[in-house]
C-alpha positions, 0 to 999 in steps of 0.5 A, spaced: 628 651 818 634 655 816 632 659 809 637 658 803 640 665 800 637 668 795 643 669 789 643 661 787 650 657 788 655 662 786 661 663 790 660 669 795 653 669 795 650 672 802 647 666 806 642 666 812 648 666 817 650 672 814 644 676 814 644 673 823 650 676 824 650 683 821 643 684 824 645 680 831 640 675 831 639 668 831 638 664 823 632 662 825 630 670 827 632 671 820 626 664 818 621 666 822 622 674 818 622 672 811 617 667 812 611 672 815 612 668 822 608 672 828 612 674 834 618 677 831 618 685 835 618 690 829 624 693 831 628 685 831 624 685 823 627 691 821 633 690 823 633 684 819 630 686 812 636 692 812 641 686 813 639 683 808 638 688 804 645 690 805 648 684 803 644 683 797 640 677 800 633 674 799 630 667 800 631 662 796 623 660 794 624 654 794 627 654 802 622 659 803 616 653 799 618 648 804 619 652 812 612 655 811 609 650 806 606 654 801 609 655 794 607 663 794 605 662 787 598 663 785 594 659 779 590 664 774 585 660 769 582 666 764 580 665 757 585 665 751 584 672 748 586 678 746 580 683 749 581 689 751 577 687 758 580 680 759 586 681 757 587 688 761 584 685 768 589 679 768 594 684 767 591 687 773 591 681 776 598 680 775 600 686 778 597 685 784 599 678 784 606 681 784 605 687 789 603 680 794 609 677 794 606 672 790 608 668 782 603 667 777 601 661 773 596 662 767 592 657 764 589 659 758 582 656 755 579 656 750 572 658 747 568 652 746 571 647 750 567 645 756 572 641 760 577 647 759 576 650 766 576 644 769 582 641 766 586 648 767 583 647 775 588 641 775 593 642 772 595 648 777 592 644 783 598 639 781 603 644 779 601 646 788 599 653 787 596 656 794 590 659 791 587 660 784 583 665 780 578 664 776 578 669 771 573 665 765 568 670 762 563 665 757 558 660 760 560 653 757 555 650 762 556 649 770 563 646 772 562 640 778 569 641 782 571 642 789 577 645 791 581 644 798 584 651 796 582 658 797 579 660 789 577 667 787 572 668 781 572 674 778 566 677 774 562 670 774 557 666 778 562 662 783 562 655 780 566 652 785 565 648 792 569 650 797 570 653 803 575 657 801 571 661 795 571 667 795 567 672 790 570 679 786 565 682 781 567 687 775 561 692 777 559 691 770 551 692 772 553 698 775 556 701 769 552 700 764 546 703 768 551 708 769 552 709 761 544 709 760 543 714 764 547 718 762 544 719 755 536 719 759 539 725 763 541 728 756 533 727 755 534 722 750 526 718 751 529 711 751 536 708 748 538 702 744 543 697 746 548 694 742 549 688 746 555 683 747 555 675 746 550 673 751 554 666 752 559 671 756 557 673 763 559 680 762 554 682 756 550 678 761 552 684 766 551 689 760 544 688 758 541 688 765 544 694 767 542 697 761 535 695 763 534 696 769 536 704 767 529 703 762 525 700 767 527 704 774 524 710 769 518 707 766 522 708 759 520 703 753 526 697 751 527 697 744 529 690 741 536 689 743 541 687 737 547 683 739 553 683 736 560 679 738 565 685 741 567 687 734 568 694 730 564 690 724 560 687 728 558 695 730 559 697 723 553 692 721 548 693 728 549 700 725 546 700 718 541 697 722 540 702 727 539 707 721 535 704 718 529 704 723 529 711 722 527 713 730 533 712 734 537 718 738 541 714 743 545 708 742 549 704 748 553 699 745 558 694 750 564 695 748 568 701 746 569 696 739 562 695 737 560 703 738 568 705 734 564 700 728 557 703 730 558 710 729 562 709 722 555 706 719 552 711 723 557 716 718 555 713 712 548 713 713 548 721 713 547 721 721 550 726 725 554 724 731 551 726 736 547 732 733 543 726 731 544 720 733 549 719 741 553 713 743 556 711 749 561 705 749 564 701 755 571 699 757 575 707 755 580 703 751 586 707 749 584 709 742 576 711 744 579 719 745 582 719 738 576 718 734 571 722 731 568 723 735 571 722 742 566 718 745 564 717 751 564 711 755 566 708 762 571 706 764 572 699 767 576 699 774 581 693 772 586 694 777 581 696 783 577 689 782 584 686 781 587 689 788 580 687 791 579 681 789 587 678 790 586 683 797 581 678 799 584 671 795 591 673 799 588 674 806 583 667 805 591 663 803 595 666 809 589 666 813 585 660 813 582 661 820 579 668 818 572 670 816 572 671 809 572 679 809 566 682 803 568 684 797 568 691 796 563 695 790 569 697 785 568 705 783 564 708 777 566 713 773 563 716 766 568 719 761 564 724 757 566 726 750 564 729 744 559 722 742 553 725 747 548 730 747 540 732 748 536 729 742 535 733 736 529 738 738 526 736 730 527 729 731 522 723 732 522 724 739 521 730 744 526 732 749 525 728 756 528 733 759 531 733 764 526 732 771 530 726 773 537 727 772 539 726 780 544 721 782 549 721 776 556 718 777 561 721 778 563 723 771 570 725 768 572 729 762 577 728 757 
């Protein structure tokens, strides 16, 4: 199918004829480059794209939708919210999205509406998307729907049946064993947590990386307190914390509620981290700039987001393939001023520091 030029219906716009006798080839060479086709030669391909970047030409999506069958547009369903960690990672999915060749389309859901996903699903399978992203942090109960395209869940248990669905996690787990370790490495005994809503998956994540630290080196789990992801929820976590009278280390999960925490912290007359220490999650832009600077680890929205558009893209244009696994996302520990060794005169001696080994790379701001 001969292509349609790029610059709409304006008088002298470049055409696919154009593009062919500049480079010396036929229109549907031109076709076949544009469209991603096989058995073009390098050198043909690359005689093509300069012509049409001579001429100021680009395929018309439209034309390039109908010779390839495939809209080159891929669906997103994520949450309506304004978080730092939702809204970072489908921003990162944009990115790669973009980078791929391909236009996005969101639906947004809403907390609460345990249809929303469903609902989103068909909406962009109507509009004719080639491959969807689910991107829904919160459990609003399973999801009984099958989709004939490829579909890339990211940070959730796949809820989708399929042959084409493919997985990508955040590595929450990861980071949050990473951030309780590093305040056992400190030679804090044990360390609290200032959990997440459980209803979203990542909390889930959090709390379980955090355990899993505790238990792989024998240490007793304090009860857990759960906050809503905000600075005022920390805030009241933290009065909390205080007033128990035997907590040296706190790790909170998200960077919000540990802002919030070390304010009642402040107020309560404990110092941090001389008394108390603090790990957040996420290294929001502000985390630097408080007092203390804190400590966090930093979630690798754009690394998830290029894997798992990495593996949705190969699953769109190459049905036939074996899925490809996806790859574990990188940890990386910022260490700030928030942390440090326990109060030597405190309610718990100094651990020491006998099982330190295996630390994730960390990074100093």
């Amino acid at each position: 199918m001969t292509p349609v030029g790029g610059q709409g219906s304006s008088p002298g716009a470049p055409r696919a004829v154009d593009v062919a006798r500049l480079a010396g080839v036929s229109q549907k060479t031109v076709s076949r480059v544009f469209n991603g086709e096989r058995y073009v030669s390098a050198d043909v391909r690359e005689r093509v794209l300069q012509a049409a970047e001579h001429l100021g030409y680009r395929l018309n999506g439209a034309a390039r939708a109908l010779a390839s069958g495939r809209t080159r547009s891929i669906g997103v369903v994520a949450l309506g919210t304004a978080l730092y960690g939702p809204a970072s990672l489908l921003i990162g999915v944009e990115r790669a999205a973009r980078d791929a060749g391909y236009a996005l389309r969101v639906v947004n859901t809403l907390e609460g509406d345990p249809g929303g996903v469903a609902g989103a699903v068909e909406s962009l399978l109507d509009q004719g998307v080639d491959g969807i992203v689910v991107s829904e942090p919160i459990d609003e109960g399973s999801v009984s729907l099958s989709v004939d395209i490829p579909v890339l869940v990211l940070g959730a248990p796949a809820a989708f049946g399929g042959p084409r669905a493919v997985a990508a996690g955040v590595g929450a787990e990861s980071l949050a064993r990473a951030a309780t370790e590093h305040l056992l490495d400190l030679g804090h005994l044990t360390v609290h947590h200032l959990a997440g809503p459980q209803r979203w998956f990542a909390a889930r994540d959090r709390l379980q990386g955090w355990r899993s630290a505790l238990v792989a080196r024998d240490r007793p789990q304090p009860p857990v307190i759960e906050g809503d992801w905000s600075a005022s929820s920390g805030y009241t976590a933290g009065h909390e914390l205080a007033a128990a009278g035997d907590v040296t280390a706190v790790f909170a999960a998200n960077d919000d509620m540990a802002v919030g925490l070390i304010r009642a912290l402040l107020e309560a007359g404990l110092r941090v981290p001389e008394d108390v220490s603090v790990v957040g999650f996420d290294d929001i832009p502000v985390s630097a700039y408080v007092t203390p600077p804190l400590t966090t680890v930093r979630q690798p929205f754009d690394a998830v987001a290029q894997e798992g558009l990495r593996l949705l893209v190969q699953a769109i244009e190459k049905p036939d393939a074996e899925p490809a696994p996806a790859g574990d996302p990188p940890v990386e520990l910022v260490v700030r001023a928030s942390t440090a060794p326990p109060p030597t005169d405190g309610p718990y001696p100094a651990a020491g520091s006998r099982d330190s080994a295996h630390a994730p790379p960390a990074t100093t701001d």
